[in-house]
N, CA, C and O atoms as a Tinker XYZ file with bonds, in Angstrom:
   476  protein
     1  N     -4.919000   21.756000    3.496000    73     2
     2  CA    -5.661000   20.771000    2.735000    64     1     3
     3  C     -5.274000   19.380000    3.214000    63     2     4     5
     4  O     -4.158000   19.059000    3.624000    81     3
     5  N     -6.266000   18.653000    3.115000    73     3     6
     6  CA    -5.948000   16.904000    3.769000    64     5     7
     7  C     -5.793000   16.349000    2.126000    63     6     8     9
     8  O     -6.176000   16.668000    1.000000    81     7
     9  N     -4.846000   15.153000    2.901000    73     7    10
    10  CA    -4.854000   14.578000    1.942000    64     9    11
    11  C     -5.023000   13.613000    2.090000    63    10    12    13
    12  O     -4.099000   13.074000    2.699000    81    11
    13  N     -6.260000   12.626000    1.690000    73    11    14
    14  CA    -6.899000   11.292000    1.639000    64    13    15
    15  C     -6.507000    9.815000    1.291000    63    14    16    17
    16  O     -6.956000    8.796000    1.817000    81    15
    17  N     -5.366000    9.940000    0.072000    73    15    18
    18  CA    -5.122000    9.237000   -0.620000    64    17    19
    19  C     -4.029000    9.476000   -1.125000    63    18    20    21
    20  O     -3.725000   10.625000   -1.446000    81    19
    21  N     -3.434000    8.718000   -1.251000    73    19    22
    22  CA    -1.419000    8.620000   -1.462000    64    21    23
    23  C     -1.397000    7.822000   -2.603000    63    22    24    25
    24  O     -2.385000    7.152000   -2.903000    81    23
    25  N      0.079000    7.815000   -3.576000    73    23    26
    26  CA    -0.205000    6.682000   -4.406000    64    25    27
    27  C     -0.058000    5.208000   -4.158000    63    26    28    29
    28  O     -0.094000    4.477000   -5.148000    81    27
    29  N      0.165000    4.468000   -2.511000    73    27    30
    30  CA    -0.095000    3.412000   -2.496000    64    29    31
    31  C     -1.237000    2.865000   -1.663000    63    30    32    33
    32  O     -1.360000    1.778000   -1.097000    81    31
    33  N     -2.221000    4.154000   -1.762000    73    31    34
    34  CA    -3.636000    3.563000   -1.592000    64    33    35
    35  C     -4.181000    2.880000   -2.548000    63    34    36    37
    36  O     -4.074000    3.217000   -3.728000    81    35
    37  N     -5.046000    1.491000   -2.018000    73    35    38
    38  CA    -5.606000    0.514000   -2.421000    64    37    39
    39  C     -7.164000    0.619000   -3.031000    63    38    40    41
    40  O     -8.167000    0.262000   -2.413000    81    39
    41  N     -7.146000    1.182000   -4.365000    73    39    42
    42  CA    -8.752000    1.697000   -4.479000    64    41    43
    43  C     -9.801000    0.349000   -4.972000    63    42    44    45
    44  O     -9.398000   -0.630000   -5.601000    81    43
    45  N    -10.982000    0.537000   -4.594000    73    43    46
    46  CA   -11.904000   -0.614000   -5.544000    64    45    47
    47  C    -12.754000    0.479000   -6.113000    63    46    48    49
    48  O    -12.826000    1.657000   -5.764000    81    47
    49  N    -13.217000    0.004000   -6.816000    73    47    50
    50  CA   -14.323000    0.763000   -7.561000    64    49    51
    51  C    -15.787000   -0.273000   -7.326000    63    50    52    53
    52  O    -15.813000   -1.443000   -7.708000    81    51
    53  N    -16.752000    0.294000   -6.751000    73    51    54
    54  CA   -18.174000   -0.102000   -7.471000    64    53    55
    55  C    -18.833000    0.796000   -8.473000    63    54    56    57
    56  O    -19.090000    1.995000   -8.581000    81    55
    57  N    -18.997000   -0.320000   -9.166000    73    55    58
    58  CA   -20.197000    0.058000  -10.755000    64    57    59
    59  C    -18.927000   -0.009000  -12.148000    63    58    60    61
    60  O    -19.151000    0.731000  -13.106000    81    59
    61  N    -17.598000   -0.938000  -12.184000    73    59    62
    62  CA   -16.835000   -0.713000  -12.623000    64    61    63
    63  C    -17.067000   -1.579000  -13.622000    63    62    64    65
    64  O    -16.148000   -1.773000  -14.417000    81    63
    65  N    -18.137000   -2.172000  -13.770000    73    63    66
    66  CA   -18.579000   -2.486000  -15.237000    64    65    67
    67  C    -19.570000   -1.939000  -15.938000    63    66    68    69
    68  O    -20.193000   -2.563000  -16.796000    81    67
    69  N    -19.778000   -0.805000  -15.644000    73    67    70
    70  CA   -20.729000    0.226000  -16.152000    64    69    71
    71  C    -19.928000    1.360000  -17.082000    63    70    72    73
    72  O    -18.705000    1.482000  -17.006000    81    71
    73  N    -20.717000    2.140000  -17.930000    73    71    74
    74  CA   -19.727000    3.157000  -18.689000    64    73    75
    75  C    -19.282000    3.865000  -18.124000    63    74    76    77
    76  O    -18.282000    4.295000  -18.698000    81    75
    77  N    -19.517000    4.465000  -16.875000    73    75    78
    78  CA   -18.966000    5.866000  -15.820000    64    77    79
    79  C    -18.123000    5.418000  -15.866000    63    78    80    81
    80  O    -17.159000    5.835000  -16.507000    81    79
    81  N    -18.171000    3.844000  -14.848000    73    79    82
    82  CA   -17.053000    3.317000  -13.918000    64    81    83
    83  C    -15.936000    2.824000  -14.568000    63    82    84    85
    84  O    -14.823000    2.877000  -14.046000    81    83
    85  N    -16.168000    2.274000  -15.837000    73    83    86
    86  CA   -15.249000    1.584000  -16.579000    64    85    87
    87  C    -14.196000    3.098000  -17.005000    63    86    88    89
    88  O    -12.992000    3.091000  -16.751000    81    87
    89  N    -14.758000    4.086000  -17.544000    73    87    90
    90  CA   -14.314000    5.283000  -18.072000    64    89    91
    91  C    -13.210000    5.747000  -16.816000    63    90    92    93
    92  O    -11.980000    5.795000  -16.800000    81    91
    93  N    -13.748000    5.909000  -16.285000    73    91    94
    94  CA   -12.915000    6.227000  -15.027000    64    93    95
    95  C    -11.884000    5.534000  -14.482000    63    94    96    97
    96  O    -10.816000    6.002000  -14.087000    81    95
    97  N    -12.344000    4.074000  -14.472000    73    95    98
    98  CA   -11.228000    3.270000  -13.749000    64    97    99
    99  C     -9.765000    3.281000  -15.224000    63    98   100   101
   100  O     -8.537000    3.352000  -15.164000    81    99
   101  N    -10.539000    3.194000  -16.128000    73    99   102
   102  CA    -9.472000    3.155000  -17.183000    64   101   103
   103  C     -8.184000    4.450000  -17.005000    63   102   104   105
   104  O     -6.964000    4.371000  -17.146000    81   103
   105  N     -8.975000    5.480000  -16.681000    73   103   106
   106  CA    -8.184000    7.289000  -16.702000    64   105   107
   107  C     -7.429000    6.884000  -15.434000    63   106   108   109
   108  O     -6.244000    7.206000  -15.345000    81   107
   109  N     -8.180000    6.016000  -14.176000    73   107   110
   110  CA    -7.429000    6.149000  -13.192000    64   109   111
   111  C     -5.727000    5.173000  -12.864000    63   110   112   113
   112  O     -4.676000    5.407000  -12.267000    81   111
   113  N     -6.511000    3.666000  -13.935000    73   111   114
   114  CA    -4.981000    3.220000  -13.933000    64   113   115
   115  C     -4.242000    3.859000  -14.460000    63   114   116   117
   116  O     -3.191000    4.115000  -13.872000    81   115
   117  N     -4.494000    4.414000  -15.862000    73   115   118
   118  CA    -3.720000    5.290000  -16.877000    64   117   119
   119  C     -2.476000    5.809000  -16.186000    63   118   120   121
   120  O     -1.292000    5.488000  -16.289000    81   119
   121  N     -3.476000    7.237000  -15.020000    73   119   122
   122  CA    -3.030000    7.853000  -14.216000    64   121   123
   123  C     -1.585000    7.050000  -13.365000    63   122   124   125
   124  O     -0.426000    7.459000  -13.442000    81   123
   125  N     -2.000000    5.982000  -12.672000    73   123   126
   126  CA    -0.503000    5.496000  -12.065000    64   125   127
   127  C     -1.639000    5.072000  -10.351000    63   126   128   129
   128  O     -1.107000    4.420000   -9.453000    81   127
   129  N     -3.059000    5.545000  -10.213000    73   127   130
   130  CA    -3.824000    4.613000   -9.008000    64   129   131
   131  C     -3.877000    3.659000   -9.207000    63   130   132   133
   132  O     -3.803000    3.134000  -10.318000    81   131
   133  N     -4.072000    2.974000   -7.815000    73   131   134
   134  CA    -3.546000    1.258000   -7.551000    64   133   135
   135  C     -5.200000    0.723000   -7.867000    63   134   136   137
   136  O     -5.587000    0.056000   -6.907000    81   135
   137  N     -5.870000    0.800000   -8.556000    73   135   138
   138  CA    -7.047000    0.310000   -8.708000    64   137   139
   139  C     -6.990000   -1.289000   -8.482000    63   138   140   141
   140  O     -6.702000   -1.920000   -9.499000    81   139
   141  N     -7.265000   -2.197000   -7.076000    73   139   142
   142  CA    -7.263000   -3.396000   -6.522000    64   141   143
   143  C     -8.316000   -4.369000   -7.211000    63   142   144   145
   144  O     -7.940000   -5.428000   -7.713000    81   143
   145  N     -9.414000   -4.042000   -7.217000    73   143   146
   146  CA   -11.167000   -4.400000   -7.306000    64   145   147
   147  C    -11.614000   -4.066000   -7.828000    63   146   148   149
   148  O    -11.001000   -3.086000   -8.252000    81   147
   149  N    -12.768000   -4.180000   -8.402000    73   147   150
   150  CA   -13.984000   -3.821000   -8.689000    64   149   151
   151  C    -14.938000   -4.936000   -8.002000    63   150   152   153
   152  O    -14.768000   -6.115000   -7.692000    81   151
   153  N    -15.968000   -4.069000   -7.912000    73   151   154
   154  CA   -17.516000   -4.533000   -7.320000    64   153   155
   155  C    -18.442000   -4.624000   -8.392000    63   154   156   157
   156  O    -18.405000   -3.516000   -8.926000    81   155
   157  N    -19.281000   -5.369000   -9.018000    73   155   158
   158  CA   -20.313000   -5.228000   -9.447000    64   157   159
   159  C    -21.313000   -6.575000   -8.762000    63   158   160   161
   160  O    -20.635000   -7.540000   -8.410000    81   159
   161  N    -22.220000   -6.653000   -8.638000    73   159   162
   162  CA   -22.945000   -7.866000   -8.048000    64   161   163
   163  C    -23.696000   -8.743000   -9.360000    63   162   164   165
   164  O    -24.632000   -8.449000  -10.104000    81   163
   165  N    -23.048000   -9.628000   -9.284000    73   163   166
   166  CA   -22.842000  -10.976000  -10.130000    64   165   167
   167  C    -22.342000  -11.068000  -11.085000    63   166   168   169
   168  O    -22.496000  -11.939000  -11.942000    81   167
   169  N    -21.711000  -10.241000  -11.082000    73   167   170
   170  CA   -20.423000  -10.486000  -12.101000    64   169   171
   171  C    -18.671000  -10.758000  -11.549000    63   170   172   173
   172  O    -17.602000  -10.426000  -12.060000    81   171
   173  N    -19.040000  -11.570000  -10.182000    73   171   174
   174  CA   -17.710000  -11.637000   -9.638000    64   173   175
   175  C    -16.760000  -12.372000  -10.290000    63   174   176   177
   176  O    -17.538000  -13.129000  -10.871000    81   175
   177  N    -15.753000  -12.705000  -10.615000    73   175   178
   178  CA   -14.631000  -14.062000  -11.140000    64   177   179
   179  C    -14.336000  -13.733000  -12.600000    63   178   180   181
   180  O    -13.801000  -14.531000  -13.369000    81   179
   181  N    -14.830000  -12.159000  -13.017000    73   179   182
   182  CA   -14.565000  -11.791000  -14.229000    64   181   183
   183  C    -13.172000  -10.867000  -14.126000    63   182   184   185
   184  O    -12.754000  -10.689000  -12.982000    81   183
   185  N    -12.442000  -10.284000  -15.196000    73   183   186
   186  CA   -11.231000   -9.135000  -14.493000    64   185   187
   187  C    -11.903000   -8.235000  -15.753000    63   186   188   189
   188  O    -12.524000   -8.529000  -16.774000    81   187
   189  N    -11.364000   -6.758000  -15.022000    73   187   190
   190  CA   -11.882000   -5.513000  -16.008000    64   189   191
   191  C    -10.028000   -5.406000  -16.522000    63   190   192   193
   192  O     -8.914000   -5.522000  -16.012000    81   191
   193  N    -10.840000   -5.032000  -18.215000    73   191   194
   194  CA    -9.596000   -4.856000  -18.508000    64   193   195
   195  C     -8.226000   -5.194000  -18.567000    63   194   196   197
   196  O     -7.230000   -4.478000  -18.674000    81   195
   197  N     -8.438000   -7.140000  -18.424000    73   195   198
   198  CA    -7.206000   -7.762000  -17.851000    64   197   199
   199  C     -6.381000   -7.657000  -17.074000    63   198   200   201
   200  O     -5.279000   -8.200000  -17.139000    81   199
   201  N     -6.806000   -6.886000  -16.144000    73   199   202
   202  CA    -5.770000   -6.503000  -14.775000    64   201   203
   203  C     -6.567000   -6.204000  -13.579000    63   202   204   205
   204  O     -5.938000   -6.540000  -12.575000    81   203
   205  N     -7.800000   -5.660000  -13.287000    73   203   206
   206  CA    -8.772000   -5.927000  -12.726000    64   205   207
   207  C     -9.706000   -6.704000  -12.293000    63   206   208   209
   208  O    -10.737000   -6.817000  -12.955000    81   207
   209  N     -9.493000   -7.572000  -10.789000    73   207   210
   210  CA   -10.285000   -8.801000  -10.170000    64   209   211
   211  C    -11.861000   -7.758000  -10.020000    63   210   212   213
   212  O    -11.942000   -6.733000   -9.344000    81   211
   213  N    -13.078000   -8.425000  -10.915000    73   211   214
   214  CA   -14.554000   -8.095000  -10.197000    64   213   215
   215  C    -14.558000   -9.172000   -8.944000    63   214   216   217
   216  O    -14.017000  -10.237000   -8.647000    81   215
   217  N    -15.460000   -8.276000   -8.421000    73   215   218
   218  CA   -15.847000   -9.143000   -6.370000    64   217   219
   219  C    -17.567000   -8.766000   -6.722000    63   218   220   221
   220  O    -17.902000   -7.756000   -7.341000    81   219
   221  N    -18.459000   -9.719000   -6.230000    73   219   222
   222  CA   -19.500000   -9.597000   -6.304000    64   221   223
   223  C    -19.842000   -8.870000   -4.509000    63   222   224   225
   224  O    -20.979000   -8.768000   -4.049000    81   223
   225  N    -18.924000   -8.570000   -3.974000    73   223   226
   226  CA   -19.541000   -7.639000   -2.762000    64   225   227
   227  C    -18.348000   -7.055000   -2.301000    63   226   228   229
   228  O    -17.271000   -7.615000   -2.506000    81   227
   229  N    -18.451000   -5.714000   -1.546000    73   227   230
   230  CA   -17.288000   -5.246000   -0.978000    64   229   231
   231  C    -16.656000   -5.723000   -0.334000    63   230   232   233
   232  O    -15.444000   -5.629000   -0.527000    81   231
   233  N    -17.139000   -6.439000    0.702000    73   231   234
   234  CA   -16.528000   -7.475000    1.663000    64   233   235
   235  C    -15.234000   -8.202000    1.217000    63   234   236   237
   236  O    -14.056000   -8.030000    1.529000    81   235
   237  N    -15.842000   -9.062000    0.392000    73   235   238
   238  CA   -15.001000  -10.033000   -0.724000    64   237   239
   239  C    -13.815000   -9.064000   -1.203000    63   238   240   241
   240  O    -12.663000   -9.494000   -1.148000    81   239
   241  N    -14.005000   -8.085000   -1.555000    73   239   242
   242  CA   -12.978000   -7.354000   -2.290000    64   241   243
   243  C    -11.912000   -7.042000   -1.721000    63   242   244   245
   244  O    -10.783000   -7.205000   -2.185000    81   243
   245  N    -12.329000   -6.349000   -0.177000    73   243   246
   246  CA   -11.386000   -5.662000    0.553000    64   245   247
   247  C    -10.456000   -7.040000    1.457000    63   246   248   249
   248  O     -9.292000   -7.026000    1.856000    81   247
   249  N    -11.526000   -8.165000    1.559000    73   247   250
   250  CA   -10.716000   -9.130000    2.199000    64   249   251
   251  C     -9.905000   -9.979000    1.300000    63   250   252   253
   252  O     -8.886000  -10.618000    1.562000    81   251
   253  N    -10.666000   -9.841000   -0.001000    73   251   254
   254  CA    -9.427000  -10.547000   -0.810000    64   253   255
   255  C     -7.640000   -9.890000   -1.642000    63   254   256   257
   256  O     -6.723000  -10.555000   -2.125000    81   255
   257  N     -7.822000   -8.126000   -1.456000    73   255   258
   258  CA    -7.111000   -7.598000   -2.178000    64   257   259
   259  C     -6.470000   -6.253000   -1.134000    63   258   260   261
   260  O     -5.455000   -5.698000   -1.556000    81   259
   261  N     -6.902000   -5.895000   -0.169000    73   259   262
   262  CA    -6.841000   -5.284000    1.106000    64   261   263
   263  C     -7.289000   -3.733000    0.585000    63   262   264   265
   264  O     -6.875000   -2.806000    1.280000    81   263
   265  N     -8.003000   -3.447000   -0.441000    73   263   266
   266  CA    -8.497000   -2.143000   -0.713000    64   265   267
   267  C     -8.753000   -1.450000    0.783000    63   266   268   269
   268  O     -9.108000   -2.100000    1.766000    81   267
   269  N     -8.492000    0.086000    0.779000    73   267   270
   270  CA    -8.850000    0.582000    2.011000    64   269   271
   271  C     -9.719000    1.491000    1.356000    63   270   272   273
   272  O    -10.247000    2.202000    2.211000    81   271
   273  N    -10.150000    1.818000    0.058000    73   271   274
   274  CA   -11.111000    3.182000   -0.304000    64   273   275
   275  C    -11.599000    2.737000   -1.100000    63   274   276   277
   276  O    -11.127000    1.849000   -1.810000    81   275
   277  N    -13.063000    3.411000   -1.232000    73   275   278
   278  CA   -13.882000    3.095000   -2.637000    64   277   279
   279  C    -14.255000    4.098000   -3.419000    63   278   280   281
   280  O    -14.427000    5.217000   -2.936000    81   279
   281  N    -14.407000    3.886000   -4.526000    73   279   282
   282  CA   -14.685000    5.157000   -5.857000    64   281   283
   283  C    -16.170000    4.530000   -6.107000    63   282   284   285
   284  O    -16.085000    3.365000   -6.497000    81   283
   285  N    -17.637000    5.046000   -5.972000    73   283   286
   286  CA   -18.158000    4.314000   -6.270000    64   285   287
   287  C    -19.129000    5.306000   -7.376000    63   286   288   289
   288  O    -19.476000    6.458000   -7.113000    81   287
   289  N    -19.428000    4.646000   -8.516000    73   287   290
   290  CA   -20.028000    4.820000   -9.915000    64   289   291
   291  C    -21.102000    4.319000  -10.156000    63   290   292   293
   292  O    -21.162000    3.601000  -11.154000    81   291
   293  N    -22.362000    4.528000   -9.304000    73   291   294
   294  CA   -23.601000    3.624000   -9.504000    64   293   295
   295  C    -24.729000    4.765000   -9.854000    63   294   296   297
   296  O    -24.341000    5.933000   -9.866000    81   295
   297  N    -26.091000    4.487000  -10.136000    73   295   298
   298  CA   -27.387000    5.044000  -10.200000    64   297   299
   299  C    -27.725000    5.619000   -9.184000    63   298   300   301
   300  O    -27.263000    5.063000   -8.187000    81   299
   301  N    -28.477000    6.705000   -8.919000    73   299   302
   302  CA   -28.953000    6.953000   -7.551000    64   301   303
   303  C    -29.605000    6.296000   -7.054000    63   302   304   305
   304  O    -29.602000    6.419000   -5.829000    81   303
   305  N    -30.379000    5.408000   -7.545000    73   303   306
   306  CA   -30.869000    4.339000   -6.562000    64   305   307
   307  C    -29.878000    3.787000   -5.893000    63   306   308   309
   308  O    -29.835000    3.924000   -4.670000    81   307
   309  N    -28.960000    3.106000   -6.540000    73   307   310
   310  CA   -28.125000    2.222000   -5.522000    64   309   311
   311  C    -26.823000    2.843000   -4.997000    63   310   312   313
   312  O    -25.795000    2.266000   -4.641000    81   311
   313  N    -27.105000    4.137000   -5.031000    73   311   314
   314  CA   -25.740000    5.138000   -3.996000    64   313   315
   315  C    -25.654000    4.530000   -2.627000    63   314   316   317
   316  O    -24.673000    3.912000   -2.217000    81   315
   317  N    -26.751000    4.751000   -1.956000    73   315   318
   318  CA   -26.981000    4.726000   -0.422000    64   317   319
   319  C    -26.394000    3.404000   -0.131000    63   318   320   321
   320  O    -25.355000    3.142000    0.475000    81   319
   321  N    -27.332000    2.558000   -0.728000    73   319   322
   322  CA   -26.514000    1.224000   -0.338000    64   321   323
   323  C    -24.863000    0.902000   -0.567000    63   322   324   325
   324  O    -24.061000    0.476000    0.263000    81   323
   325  N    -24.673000    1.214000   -1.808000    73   323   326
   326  CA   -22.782000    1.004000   -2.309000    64   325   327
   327  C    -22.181000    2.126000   -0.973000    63   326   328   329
   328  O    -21.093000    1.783000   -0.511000    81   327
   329  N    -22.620000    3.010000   -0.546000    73   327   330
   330  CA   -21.976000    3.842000    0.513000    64   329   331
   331  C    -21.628000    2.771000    1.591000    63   330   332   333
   332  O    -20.560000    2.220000    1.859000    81   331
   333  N    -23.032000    2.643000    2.185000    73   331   334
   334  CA   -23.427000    1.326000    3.127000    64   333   335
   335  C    -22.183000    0.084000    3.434000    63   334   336   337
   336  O    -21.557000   -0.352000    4.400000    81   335
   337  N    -22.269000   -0.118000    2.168000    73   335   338
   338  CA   -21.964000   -1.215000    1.696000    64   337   339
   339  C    -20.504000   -1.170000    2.101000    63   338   340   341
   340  O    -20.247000   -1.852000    3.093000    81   339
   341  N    -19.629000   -0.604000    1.626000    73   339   342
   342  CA   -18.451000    0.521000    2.359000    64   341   343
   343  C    -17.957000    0.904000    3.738000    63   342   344   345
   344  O    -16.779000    0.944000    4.094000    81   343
   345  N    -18.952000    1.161000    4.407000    73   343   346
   346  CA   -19.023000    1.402000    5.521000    64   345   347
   347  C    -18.942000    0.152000    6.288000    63   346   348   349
   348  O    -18.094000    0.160000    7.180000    81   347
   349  N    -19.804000   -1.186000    6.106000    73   347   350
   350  CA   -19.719000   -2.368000    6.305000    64   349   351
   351  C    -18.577000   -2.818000    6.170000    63   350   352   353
   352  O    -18.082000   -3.370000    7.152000    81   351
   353  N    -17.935000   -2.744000    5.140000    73   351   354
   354  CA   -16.546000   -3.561000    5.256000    64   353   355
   355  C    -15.357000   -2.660000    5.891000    63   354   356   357
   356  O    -14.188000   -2.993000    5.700000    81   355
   357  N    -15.604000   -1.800000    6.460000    73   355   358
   358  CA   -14.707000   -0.767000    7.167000    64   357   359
   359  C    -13.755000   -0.098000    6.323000    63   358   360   361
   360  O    -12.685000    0.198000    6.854000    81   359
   361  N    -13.935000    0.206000    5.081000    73   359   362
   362  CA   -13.385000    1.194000    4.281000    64   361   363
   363  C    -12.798000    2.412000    4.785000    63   362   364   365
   364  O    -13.691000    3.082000    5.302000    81   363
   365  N    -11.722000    2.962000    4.852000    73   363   366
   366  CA   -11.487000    4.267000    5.416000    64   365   367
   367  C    -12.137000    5.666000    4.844000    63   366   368   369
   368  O    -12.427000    6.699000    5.447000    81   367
   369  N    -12.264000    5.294000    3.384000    73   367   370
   370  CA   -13.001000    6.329000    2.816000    64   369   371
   371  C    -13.386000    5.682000    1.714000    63   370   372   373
   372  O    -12.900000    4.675000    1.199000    81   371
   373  N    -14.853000    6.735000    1.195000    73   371   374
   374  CA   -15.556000    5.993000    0.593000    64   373   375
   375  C    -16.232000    7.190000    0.057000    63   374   376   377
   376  O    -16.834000    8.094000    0.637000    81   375
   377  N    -15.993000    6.984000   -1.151000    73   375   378
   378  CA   -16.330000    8.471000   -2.705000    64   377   379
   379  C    -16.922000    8.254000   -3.979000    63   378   380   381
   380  O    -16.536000    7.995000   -5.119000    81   379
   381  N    -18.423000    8.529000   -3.150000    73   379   382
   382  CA   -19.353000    9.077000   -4.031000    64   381   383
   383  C    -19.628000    9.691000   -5.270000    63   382   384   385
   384  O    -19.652000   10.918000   -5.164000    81   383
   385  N    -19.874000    9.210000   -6.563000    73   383   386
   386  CA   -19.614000   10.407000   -7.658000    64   385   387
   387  C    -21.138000    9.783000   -8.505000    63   386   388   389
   388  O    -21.268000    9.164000   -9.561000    81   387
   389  N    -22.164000   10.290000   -7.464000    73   387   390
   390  CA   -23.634000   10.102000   -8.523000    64   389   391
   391  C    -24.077000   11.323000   -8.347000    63   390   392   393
   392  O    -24.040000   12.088000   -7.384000    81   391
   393  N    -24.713000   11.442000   -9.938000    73   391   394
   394  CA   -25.242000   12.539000   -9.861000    64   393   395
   395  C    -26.801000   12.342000   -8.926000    63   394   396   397
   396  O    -27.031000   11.204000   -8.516000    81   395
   397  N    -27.811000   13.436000   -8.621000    73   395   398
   398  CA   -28.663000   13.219000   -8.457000    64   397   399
   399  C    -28.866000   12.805000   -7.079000    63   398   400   401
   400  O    -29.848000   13.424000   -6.669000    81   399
   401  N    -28.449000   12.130000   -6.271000    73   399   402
   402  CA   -28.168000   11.679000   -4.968000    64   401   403
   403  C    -28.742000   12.269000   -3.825000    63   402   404   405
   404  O    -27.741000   12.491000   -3.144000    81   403
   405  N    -29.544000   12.596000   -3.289000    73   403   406
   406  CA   -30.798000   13.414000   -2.767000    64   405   407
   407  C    -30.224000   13.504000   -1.062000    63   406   408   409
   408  O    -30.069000   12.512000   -0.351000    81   407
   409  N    -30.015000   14.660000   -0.720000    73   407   410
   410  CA   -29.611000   14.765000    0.523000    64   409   411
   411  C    -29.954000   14.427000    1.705000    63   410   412   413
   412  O    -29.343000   14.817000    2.700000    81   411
   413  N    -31.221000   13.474000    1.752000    73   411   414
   414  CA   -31.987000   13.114000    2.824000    64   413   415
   415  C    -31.222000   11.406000    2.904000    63   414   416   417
   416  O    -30.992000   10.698000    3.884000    81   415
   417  N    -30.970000   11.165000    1.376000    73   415   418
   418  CA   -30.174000    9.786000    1.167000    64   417   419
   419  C    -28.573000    9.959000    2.195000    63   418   420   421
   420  O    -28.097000    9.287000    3.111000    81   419
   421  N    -28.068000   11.375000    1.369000    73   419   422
   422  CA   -26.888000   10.862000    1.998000    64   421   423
   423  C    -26.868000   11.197000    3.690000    63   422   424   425
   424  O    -26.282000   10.341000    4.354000    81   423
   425  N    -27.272000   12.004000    4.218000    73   423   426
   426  CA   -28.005000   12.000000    5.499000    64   425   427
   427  C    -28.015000   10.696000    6.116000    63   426   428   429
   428  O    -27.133000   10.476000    6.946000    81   427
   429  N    -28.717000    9.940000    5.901000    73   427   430
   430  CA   -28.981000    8.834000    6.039000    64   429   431
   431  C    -27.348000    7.804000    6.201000    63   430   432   433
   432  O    -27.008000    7.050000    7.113000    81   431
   433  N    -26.905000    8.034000    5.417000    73   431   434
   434  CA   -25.765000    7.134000    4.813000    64   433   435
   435  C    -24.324000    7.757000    5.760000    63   434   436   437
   436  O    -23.533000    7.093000    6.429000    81   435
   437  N    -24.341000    8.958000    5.568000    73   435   438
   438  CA   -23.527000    9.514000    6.764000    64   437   439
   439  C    -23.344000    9.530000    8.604000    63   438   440   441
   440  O    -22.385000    9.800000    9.327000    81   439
   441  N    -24.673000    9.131000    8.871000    73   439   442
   442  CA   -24.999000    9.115000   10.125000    64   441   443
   443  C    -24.218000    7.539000   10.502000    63   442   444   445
   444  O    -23.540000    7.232000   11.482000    81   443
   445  N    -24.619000    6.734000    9.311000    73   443   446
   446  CA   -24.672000    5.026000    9.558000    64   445   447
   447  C    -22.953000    5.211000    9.565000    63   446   448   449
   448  O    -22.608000    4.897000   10.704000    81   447
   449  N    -21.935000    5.530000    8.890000    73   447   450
   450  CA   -20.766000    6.218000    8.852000    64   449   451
   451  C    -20.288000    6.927000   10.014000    63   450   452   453
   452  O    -19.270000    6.449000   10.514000    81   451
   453  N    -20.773000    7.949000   10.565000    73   451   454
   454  CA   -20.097000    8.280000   11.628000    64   453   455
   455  C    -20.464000    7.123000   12.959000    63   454   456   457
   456  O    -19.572000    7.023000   13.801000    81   455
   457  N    -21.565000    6.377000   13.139000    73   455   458
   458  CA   -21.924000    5.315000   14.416000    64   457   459
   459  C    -20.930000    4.434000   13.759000    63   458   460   461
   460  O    -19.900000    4.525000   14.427000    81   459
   461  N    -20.742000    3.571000   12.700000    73   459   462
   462  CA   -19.549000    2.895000   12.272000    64   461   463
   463  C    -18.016000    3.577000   13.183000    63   462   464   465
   464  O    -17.835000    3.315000   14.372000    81   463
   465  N    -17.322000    4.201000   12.603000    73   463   466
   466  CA   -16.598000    4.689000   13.152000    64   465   467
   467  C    -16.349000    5.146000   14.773000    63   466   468   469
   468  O    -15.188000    5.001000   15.158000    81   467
   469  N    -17.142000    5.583000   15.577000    73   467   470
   470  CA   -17.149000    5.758000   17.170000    64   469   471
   471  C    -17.300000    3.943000   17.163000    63   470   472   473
   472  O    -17.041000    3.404000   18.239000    81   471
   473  N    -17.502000    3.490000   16.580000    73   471   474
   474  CA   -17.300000    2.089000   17.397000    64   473   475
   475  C    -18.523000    1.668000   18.128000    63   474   476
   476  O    -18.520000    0.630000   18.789000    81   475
């Protein structure tokens, strides 16, 4: 079995002002993960939960807090892109948890992911 994530991996979350994301990020500090970020778009300069910096883009997040992974908690509409979005800021890994998410999407989103990576 691989293992992805250690406990001084740097996580952000997108959609972490939403009920999934908030639910989750809460269980995950609980837990003892380094939750860095959150993403939501325009709600940057707010903190979740008094200990949590929002970033209105991944970019921002990972360059301001050095996150290397994302947990991301959005609608299926905006999966593909928050993947994307991930992939853009050179995330090492980047984890998906929508329901519904249509395999031609992530297709799509994986390909842009592996050409990222070969460089």
């Amino acid at each position: 079995m691989s293992i992805f994530i250690t406990p001084q991996t740097r996580v952000l979350v997108q959609g972490i002002t939403g009920s999934f994301g908030a639910r989750h990020t809460q269980l995950s500090l609980a837990y003892g993960t380094q939750i860095v970020a959150g993403v939501t778009p325009g709600k940057g300069e707010q903190v979740f939960d008094g200990k949590v910096p929002i970033f209105d883009t991944v970019g921002e997040a990972v360059k301001q807090t050095g996150a290397t992974v994302s947990a991301i908690f959005v609608p299926p509409p905006f999966a593909a892109d928050a993947i994307l979005e991930g992939v853009d800021a050179g995330l090492d890994l980047v984890v998906c948890i929508t329901e519904a998410f249509r395999s031609m999407t992530w297709s799509k989103s994986n390909g842009r992911w592996k050409e990222k990576k070969r460089g």
